[in-house]
VOPA-866582 format. One record per residue (C-alpha): z, x, y. Coordinates in pm, whole numbers, plus 32768, in hexadecimal, padded with zeros to 4 digits. Example, Ala and Ser with C-alpha at 12.3 -4.5 7.8 and 13.67 -1.06 7.14 Angstrom:
BEGIN
830C84CE7E3E/82CA85577F96/
***
This chain:
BEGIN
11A99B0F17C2/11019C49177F/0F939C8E17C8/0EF69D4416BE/0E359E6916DE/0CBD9E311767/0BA59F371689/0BBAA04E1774/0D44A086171D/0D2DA041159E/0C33A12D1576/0CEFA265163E/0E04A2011563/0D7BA1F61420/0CEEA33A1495/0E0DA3E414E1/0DBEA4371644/0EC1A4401774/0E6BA44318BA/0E8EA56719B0/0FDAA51C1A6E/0F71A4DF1BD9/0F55A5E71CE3/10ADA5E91DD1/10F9A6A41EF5/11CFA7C11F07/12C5A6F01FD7/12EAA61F1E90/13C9A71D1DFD/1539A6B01E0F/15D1A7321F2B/1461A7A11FCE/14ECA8EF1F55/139FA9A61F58/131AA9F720B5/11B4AA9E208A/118AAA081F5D/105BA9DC1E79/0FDDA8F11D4C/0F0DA9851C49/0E23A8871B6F/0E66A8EE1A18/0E09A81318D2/0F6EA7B718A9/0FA0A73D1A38/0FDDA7F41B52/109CA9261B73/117FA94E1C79/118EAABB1D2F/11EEAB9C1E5F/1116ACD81E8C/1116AE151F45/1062AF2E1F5E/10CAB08E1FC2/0FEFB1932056/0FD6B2FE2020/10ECB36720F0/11CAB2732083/132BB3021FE7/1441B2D31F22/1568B3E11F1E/14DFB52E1F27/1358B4EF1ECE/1239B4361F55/11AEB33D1E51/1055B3A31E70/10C7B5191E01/10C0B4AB1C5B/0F49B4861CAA/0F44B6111CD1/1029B6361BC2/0F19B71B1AAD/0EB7B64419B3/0F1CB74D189F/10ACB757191C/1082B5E218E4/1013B5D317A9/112EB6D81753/1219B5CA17C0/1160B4C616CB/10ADB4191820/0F48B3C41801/0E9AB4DC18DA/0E2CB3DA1A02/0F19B31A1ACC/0E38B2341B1C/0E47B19719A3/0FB9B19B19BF/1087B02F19D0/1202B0601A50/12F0AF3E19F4/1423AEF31A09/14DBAD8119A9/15DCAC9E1A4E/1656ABA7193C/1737AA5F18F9/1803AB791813/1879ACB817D9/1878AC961670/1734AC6A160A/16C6AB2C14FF/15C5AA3214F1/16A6A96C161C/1694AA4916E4/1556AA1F1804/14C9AB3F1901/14FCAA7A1A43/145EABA21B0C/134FAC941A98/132EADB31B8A/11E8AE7B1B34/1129AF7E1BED/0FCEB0551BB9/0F22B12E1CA9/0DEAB0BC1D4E/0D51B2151DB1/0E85B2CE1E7F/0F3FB1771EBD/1016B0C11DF8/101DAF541DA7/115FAEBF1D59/116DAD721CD9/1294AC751C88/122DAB731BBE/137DAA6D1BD5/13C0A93D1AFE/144AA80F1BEA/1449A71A1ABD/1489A795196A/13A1A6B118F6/1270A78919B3/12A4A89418D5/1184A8BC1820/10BDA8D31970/11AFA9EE19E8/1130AAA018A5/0FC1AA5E18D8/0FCAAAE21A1C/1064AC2E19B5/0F99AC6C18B2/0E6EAC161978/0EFCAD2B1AAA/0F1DAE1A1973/0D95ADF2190B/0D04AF6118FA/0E25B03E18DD/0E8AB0FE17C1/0FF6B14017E6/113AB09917FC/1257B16418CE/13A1B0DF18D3/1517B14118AD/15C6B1001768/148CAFEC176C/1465B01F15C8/15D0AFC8158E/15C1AEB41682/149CAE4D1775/139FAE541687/141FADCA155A/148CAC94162D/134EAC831699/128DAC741559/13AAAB5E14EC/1344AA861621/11BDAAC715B4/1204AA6D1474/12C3A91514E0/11E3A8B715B7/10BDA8E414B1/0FE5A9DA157B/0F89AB2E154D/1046AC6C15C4/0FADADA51672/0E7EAE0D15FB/0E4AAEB014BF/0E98B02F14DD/0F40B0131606/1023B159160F/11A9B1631699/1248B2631754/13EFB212174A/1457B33C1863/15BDB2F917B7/1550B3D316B4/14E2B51A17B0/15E1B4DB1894/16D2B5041767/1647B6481700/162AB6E4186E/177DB66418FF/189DB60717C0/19ECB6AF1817/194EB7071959/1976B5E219F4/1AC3B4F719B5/19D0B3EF1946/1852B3B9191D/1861B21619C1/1730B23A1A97/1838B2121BBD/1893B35C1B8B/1750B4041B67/171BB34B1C83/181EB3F21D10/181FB54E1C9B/16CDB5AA1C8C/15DCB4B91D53/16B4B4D41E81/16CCB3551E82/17B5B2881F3E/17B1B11C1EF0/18EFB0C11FFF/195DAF671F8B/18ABAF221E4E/1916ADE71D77/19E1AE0B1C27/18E6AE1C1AFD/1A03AD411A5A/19FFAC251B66/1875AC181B52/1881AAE41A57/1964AA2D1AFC/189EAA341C65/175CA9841B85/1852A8981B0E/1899A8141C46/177BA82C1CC6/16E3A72E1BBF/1814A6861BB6/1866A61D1D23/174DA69E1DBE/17D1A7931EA0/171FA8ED1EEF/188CA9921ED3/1871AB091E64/1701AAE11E1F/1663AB8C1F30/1771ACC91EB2/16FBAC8A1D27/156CACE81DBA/15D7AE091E6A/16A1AE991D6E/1562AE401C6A/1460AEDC1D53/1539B0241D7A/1548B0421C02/13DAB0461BE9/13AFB1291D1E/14A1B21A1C31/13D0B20C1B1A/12B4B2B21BFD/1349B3B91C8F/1428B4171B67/12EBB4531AA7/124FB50B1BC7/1391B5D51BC5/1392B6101A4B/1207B66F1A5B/1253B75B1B86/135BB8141AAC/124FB86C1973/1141B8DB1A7C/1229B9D61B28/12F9B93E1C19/145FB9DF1C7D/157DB97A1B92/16BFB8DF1C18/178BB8BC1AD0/17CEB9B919AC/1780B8B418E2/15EBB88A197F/15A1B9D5192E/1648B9A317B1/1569B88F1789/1420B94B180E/1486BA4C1710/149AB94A1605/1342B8E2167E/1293BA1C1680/1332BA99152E/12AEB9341498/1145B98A1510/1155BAE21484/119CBBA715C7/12CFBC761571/1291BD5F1686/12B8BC451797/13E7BBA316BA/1492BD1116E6/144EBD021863/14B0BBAB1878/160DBC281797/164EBD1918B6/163DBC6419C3/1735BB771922/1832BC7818E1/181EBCFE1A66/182DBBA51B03/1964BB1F19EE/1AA4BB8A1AE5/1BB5BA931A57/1C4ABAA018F7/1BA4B95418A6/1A48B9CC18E3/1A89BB231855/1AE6BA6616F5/19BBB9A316FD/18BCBACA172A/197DBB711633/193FBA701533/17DCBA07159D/1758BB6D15A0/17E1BB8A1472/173CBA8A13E7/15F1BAC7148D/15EFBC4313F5/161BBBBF1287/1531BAA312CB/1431BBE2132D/1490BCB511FD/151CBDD212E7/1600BE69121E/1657BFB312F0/1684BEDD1435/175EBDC71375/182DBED212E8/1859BF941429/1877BE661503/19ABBDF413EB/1A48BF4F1401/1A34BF5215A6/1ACCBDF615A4/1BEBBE7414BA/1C22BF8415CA/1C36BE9516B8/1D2CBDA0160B/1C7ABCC31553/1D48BCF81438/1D39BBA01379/1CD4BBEB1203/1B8FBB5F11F7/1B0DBC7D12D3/1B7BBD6211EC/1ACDBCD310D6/1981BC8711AB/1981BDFC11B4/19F0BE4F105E/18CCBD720FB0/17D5BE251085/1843BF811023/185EBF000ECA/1726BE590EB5/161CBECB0F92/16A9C04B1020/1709C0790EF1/183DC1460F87/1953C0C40E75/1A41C1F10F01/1A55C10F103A/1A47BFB40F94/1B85C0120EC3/1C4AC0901005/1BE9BF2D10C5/1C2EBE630F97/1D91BF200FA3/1DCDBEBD10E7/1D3EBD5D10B4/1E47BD660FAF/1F72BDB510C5/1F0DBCE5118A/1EEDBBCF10CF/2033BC3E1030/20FBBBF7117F/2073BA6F116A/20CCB94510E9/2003B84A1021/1EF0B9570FB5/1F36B99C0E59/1DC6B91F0E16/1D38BA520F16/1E41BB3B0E77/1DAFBAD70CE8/1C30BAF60D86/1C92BC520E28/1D5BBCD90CD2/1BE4BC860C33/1B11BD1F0D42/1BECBE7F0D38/1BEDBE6D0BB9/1A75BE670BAA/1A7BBF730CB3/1B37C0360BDA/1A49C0200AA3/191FC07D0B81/19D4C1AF0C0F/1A1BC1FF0A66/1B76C19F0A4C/1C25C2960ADC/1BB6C2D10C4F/1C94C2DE0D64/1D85C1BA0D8F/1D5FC16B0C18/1E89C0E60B6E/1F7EC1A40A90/2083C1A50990/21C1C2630987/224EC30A0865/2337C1C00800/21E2C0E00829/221AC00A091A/2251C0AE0A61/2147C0B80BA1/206AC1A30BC9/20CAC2950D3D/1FACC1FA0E0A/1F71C0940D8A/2018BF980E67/20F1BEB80DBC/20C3BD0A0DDC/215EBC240D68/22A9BC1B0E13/22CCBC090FA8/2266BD381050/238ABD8810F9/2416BDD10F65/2328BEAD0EEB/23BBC0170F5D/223FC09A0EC2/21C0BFAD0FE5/229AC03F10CC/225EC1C0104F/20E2C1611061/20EFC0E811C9/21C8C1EC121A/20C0C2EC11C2/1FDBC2671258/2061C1981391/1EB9C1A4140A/1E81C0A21308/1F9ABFC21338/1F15BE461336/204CBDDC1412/1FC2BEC2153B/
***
């Protein structure tokens, strides 16, 4: 027989009110994985956690940690960072998933904020998954006064899991207003088609001078929890804490890098100094952007990074309205063999438009033509470029140089129009044309 409930219990029911799940020691956690370990009181039970703190001289890669403290505030802010580390919160999640969805849990929550010139790293784990909403109270707790989120790809991932597991557990998120930093998004901009690929491990790699040795599989990180909760083995734990401490180590000194680069610090990639350009252009200093542009084009020495400063400039010199520059910068790259249509007609709409040197315009519009007359699949770039030199024509009055011509029967070309339609190799006007004038040969 069942004992009912004496007054005391029937009124914490009727209430609603559960009681705080009893303190345990850290050697509670299956497989006493957590030497040094620490429980945090929280108002959903305690939170278990390892910590460590790194002083000033403390490094990772190529940097000290300590040095995004000295970082100016302003070459933060460029980057989107609030202006003082010290309200900054790096995270980075371990999860049951790789897929997001509201099954998947964050078994480990690595965070980290400086405390003067040290760094406190903190990695709140979840032994039961049943203890999650104290895991979550502690980390928000640890995130109380700061006014920034960093992570890495964190607002495609981290954080949106995040607010799900909030939202499931029926307690609040971060506090209102809190901003987000996703270093994805810079390290994109400074380091695409620099790099073979922008995973933090090769960042890590390639520009913070980090070497993680044996590192765990981000794939086989799910699987380690599983057993872990399952049979209660530390397995490939100890490697899964390692590998999530190192990722939020990155975090700092990638930012410290990235804030080094917009307050003046040496480039090591054509692509830096593209971005810095981008930068300065974007806050209305053209005469740094140029700098930045030249610096670029000296340090690009393979084909691959020659093609990219091509294109960026170019796009950073329209983006600034510098007609002259775009149209000379066009006209050197055609000298030196960047002969693919669009730079003729990146040329050609500046003289059109802004120099207002139609003379010139028709000639790279003709050779546009040529070009594009030697390829396949571009009859929509041949139509646009048949509109562009007819307009061309009507500015110059009809009849200017290149204009097109009748014979006596009608129907025949005029001497200096180049002929489309057919493959180039047919046209003997093509071939006269070129022949004339071998300098402007497209196939050179």
């Amino acid at each position: 027989m069942i004992a009912a409930p004496g007054l005391h219990e029937r009124l914490r029911l009727a209430a609603g009110v559960r009681e705080r799940p009893p303190r345990r020691a850290v050697a509670d956690a299956p497989g006493n994985l957590l030497a040094g370990g620490r429980w945090e009181d929280t108002a959903a039970g305690p939170a278990l956690y390892v910590e460590r703190v790194y002083d000033a001289d403390a490094t990772h890669g190529d940097f000290s940690l300590s040095e995004l403290c000295e970082v100016p505030g302003e070459a933060l802010s460029v980057l989107g960072a609030v202006a003082d580390p010290q309200r900054l919160l790096f995270i980075d999640l371990e999860t049951t998933g790789l897929n997001g969805g509201t099954g998947t849990l964050a078994f480990l929550v690595g965070v980290a904020r400086f405390d003067g010139r040290r760094l406190r790293l903190r990695q709140y784990f979840l032994p039961r998954p049943h203890e999650e909403g104290a895991l979550l109270e502690g980390i928000a707790a640890f995130a109380r006064g700061v006014s920034q989120v960093v992570s890495y790809n964190g607002s495609s991932f981290d954080l949106p899991l995040l607010e799900t597991r909030h939202t499931m557990m029926r307690s609040p998120f971060w506090p209102e207003g809190l901003g987000h930093l996703d270093l994805l998004h810079s390290t994109r901009r400074f380091y695409n088609r620099a790099l073979d690929s922008c995973r933090l491990a090769d960042v890590e790699f390639s520009v913070l001078g980090v070497r993680r040795g044996s590192d765990i599989a981000g794939w086989t990180v799910p699987a380690a929890y599983h057993q872990f909760v399952n049979e209660g083995t530390v397995g490939l734990m100890p490697a899964v804490f390692r590998h999530n401490a190192l990722d939020v180590l990155s975090l700092v000194t990638l930012l410290r890098r990235l804030g080094g680069l917009v307050a003046g610090e040496r480039v090591s990639f054509p692509s830096e100094a593209l971005e810095l350009a981008r930068l300065a252009a974007t806050h209305g200093d053209m005469g740094a952007a140029r700098r930045y542009m030249d610096v670029a084009r000296r340090s690009a020495v393979d084909a691959r990074s020659q093609h990219l400063v091509f294109w960026r400039t170019l796009a950073l010199l329209k983006r600034g309205s510098c007609w002259p520059e775009l149209r000379d910068h066009c006209l050197e790259g055609l000298r030196a063999g960047w002969r693919e249509p669009a730079v003729y007609v990146e040329a050609a709409k500046a003289c059109e438009h802004r120099t207002r040197e139609l003379e010139l315009a028709l000639k790279l519009v003709d050779r546009a033509l040529l070009r594009a007359g030697m390829l396949t699949g571009r009859a929509g770039l041949v139509s646009d470029l048949e509109l562009r030199r007819a307009r061309i024509l009507r500015k110059l009055g009809g009849a200017g140089k290149g204009a097109k011509r009748t014979g006596p029967s009608g129907d025949g070309p005029a001497s200096g129009a180049p002929v489309i339609g057919l493959p180039l190799p047919a046209h003997s006007l093509a071939k006269r044309v070129l022949a004339d004038n071998p300098a402007i040969d497209p196939r050179r």
